[in-house]
N, C-alpha and C positions, 0 to 999 in steps of 0.2 A: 618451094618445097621446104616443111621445117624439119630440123635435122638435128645433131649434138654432134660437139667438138670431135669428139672419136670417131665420129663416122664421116669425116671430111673429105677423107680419102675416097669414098666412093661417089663424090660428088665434083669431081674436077671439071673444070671448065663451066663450072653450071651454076646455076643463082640458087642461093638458098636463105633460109631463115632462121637465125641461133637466139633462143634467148640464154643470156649471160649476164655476169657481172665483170664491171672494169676496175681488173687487180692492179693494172698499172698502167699511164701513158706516157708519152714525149711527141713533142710536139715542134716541127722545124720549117716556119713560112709557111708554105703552101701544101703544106703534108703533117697528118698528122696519124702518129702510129698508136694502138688500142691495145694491148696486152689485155687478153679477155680469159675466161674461164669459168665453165656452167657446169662443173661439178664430174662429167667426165674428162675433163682434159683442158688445157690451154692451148691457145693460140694467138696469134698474132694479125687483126685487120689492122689497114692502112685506108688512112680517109683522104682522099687527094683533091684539094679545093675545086679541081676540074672536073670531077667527076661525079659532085653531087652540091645542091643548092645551098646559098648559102647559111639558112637556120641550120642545116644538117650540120654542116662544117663546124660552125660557132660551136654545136652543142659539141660534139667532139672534142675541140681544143679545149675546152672548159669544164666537161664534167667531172665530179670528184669519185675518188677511189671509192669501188664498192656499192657505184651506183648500179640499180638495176635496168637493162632493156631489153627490146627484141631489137636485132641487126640481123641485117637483110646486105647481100653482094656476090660474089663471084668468087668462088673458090681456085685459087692456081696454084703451083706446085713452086715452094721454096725447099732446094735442098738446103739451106743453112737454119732452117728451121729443128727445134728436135722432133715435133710435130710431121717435118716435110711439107707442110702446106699453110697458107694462109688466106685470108680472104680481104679482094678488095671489094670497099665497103660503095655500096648506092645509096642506103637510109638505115634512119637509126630513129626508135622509137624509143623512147623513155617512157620508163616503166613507173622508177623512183629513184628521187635523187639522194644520194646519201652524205648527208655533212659532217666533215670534221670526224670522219672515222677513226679510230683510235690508234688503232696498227697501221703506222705509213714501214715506207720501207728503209728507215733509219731503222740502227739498230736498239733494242730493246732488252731490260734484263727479265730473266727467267720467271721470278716475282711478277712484274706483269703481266706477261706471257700469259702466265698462268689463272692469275684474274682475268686474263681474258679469254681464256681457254673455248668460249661458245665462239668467239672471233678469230681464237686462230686458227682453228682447224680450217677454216680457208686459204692457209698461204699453202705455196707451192709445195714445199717439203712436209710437210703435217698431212696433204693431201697424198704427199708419196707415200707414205708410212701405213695411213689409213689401206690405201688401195692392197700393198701388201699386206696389211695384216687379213683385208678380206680374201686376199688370193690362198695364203693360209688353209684359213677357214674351207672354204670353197674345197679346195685338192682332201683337205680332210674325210669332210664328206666322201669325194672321189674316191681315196682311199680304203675306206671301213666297208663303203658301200659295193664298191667292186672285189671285197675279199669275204663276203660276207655277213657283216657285222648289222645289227639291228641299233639302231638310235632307241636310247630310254633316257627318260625324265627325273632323276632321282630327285627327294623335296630340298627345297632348300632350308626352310624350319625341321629341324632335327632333334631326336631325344634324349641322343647321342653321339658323342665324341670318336673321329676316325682315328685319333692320333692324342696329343695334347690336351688336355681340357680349359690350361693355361691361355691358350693361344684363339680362342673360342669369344664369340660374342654372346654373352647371354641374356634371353631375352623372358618374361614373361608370357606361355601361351597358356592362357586362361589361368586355371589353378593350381600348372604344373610348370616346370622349368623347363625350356629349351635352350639351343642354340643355333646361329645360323651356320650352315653347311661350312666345314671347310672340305670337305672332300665327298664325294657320292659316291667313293668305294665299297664302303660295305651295303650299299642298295643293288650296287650293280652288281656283288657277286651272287645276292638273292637270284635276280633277274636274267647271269648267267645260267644258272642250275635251271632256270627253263627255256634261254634261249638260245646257249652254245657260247657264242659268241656278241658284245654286247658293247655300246661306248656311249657316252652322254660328252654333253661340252656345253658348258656354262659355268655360270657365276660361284664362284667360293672366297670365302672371307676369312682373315690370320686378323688375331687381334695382338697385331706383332709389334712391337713398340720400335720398328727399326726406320733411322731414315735415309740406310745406304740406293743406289742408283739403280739398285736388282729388285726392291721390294715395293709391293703396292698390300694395302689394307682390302683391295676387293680387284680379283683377278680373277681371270678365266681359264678353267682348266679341261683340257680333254683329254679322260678316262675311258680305256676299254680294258673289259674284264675278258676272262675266256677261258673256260670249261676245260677239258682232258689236256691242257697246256701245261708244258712244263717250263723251268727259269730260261734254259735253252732256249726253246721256240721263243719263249716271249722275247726277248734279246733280237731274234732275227727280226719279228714283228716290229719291235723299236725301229733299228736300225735303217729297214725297208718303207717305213712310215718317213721317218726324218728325212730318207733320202727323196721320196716322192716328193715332200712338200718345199723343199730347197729345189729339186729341178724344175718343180712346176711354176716358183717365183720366178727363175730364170727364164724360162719359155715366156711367160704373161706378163710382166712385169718390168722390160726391159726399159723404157722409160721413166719408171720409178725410180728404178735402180741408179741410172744414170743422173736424178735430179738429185740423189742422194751421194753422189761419189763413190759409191761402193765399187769395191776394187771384187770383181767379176771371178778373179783366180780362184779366188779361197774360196767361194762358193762352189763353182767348178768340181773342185777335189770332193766334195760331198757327199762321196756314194759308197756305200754299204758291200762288205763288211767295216767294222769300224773294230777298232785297237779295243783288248781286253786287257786290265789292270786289276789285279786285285788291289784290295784295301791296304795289305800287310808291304805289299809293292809299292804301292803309293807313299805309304808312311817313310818307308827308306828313299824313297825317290826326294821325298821333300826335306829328309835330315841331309843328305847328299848336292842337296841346293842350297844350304844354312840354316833352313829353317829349325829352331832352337825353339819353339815355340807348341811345339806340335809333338806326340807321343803315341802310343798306340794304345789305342780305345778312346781317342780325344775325334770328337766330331772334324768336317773340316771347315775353314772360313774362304770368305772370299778371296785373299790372298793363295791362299793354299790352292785354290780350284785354279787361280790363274795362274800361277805357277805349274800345275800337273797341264793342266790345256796346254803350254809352250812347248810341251816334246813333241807336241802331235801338230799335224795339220788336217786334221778332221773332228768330228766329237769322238772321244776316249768313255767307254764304259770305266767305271772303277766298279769290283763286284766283290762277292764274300766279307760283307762289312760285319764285325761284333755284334750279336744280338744284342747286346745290353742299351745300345745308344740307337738302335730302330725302333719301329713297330710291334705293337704285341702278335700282329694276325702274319707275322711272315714267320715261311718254314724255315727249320734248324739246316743246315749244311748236312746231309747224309754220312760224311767223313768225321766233322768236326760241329757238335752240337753248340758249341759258343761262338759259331756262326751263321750266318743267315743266307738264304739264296734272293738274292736284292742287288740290285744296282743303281749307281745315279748315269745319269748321263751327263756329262760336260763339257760344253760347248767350247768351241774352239774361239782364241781373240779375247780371253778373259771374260766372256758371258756367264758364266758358271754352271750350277747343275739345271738344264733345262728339261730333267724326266726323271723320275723316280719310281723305280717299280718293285716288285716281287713273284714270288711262288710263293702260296697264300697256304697256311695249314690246313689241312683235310682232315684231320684224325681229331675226332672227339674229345679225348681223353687229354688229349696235349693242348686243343685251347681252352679246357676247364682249368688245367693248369696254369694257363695263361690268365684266365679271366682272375682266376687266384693271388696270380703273383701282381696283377696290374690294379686290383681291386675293383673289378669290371661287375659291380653286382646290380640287382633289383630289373625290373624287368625290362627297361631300356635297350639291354643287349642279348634277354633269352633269345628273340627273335634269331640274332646271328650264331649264335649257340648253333640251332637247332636246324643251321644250313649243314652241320658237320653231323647230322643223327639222324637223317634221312636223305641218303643218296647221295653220300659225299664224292666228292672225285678230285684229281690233280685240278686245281687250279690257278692261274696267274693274270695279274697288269700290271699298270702303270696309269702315270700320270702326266702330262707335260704340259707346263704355263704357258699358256700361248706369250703373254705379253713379255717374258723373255727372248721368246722364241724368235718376238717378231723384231727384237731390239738386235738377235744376232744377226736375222739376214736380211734385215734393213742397213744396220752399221751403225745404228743411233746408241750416243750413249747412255742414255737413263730413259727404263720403265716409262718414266710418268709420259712421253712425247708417243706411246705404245698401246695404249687408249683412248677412248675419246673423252673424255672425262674422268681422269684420275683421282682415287682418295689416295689421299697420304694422310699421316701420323700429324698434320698440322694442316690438311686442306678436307673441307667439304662442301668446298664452292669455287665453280658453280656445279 
């Protein structure tokens, strides 16, 4: 019966057939132990000279890391396994033998790592990371899709800037100027206006010159926009979003988690409601910490974000930020027009802002004056114009970087291990 690593368990006492790769072995006289893994999982066979002929044996003792084959034996139950099971082995068929692999398991620095980035996403912790960040992914879907929300496509060649024009890649398409996507926001609020409620999740690019442990040149972000919503509701939406996708790494993922050391507590506490902080709060919160550094109408940095996360033991909304330092397309404060109905979210553990949203202007008149004051002219953005001059309504989102996201409830400390192929500001390879 051929089968894979994760499905061991339903195979106890019973002979089956894995094909894998051997990540690691040791070898003691008459016994020799296989540390294996085929992409769902690791395990552990044991080749026992008495138990199978002696080519089999030799090849066992001697094959190199990372060769390939099919094994074939008897699954039994080890509780000191993290797995709980392993297999003893009857035959081993080689596939391909693999020499002088690069990545043994000495240790290595990050530099090569990263040149070897198609080679390491095979070790065990890079495999942990992966699997959560698809568990992520996955619950997302679960969540937009069990609340209603429609998946759309927004392009990622754009004619148009969502934010920054600075931070933008600019590209020639054909005989006019584009850019690639940093944001599908203002597609998807199109896209709301006909379909309520709306989220895309993909690829967006910052041509951000930074090369702190938070920042990647090409990341993925998942956007929902949503129709008669207001800052309020969306707030809840965040909040019940962040919490489904932390408990559902917890339920699926609890092997990951544990290859990872992640300390299980602090994820635990992740449930919704979460702590509201205005901007103006925040500011005194971090003069009252030392920080000397920082004023009011000053953006924040990473210090400052990890600093406000230490009051809390969950993510902390900060909200009512100064218009002057957002977005042209978020609404004014109904109280106080020199603020905006916006929030960041920030992660608890010094992860930083992992969402960022709004309540989006509805009124006509006010983002003509917007397009005014931003210098938003030529036809590039009549199109978003003219979402607010037929059939405007309340609306709001948000954004949240997965590859942040997936660095907080994994535990890893830098972006780049958050991807499988990371750019950075000095990497485009491989």
């Amino acid at each position: 019966m051929k089968t894979t690593i994760v499905n061991v368990k339903d195979y106890e006492g019973k002979e089956v057939k894995i094909g894998a790769w051997l990540a690691n072995k040791r070898s003691s006289g008459k016994i020799a132990f296989l540390q294996l893994r085929d992409g769902t999982g690791f395990m552990q066979a044991v080749v026992a000279k008495s138990d199978v002929d002696e080519k089999t044996f030799e090849l066992a003792k001697n094959m190199h890391q990372e060769s390939s084959m099919y094994i074939t034996g008897t699954i039994v139950e080890d509780t000191r396994s993290p797995l709980g099971f392993e297999m003893h082995v009857k035959d081993i068929e080689l596939i391909h033998e693999a020499i002088d692999y690069p990545i043994t398991p000495k240790e290595h620095g990050t530099e090569f790592l990263m040149d070897h980035r198609h080679l390491w996403l095979r070790s065990k912790r890079q495999h942990a990371v992966m699997k959560i960040r698809n568990e992520i992914i996955r619950s997302t879907y679960e969540f937009f899709n069990e609340h209603g929300f429609v998946k759309i496509d927004p392009p990622i060649l754009t004619g148009a800037s969502a934010e920054d024009t600075t931070e933008l890649f600019h590209t020639e398409y054909f005989d006019e100027e584009a850019y690639l996507s940093q944001s599908g926001q203002l597609y998807l609020e199109a896209a709301a206006m006909a379909l309520g409620k709306v989220f895309s999740f993909g690829p967006t690019f910052r041509a951000e010159k930074s090369k702190t442990r938070r920042h990647l040149i090409e990341f993925w972000m998942m956007e929902p926009e949503m129709a008669f919503v207001e800052h309020e509701e969306s707030l809840e939406v965040q909040e019940q979003y962040v919490s489904h996708i932390v408990q559902s790494v917890l339920k699926n993922c609890q092997t990951e988690l544990k290859t990872l050391n992640r300390d299980l507590s602090k994820l635990e506490r992740v449930q919704a409601p979460f702590p509201r902080l205005t901007y103006k709060e925040a500011i005194q919160l971090l003069k009252d910490k030392g920080f000397t550094d920082i004023d009011y109408g000053d953006d924040f940095g990473a210090p400052h974000e990890t600093a406000i996360a230490e009051e809390y033991n969950m993510p902390v909304f900060i909200i009512n930020w100064p218009a002057h330092i957002k977005a042209f397309y978020m609404k004014p404060h109904p109280e106080n027009p020199d603020l905006v109905l916006c929030a960041d979210l920030i992660a608890p553990e010094g992860y930083g802002e992992i969402i960022g949203g709004s309540e989006r202007i509805d009124d006509f008149e006010l983002m003509e004056e917007r397009y005014k004051q931003y210098h938003l002219t030529g036809p590039a953005y009549a199109w978003y114009l003219e979402l607010r001059k037929y059939g405007s309504v309340p609306h709001s989102g948000f954004g949240l970087g997965l590859e942040r996201t997936v660095a907080w409830i994994s535990g890893v400390e830098h972006v780049r291990e958050t991807i499988p192929f990371p750019r950075l500001l000095n990497r485009l390879y491989p």
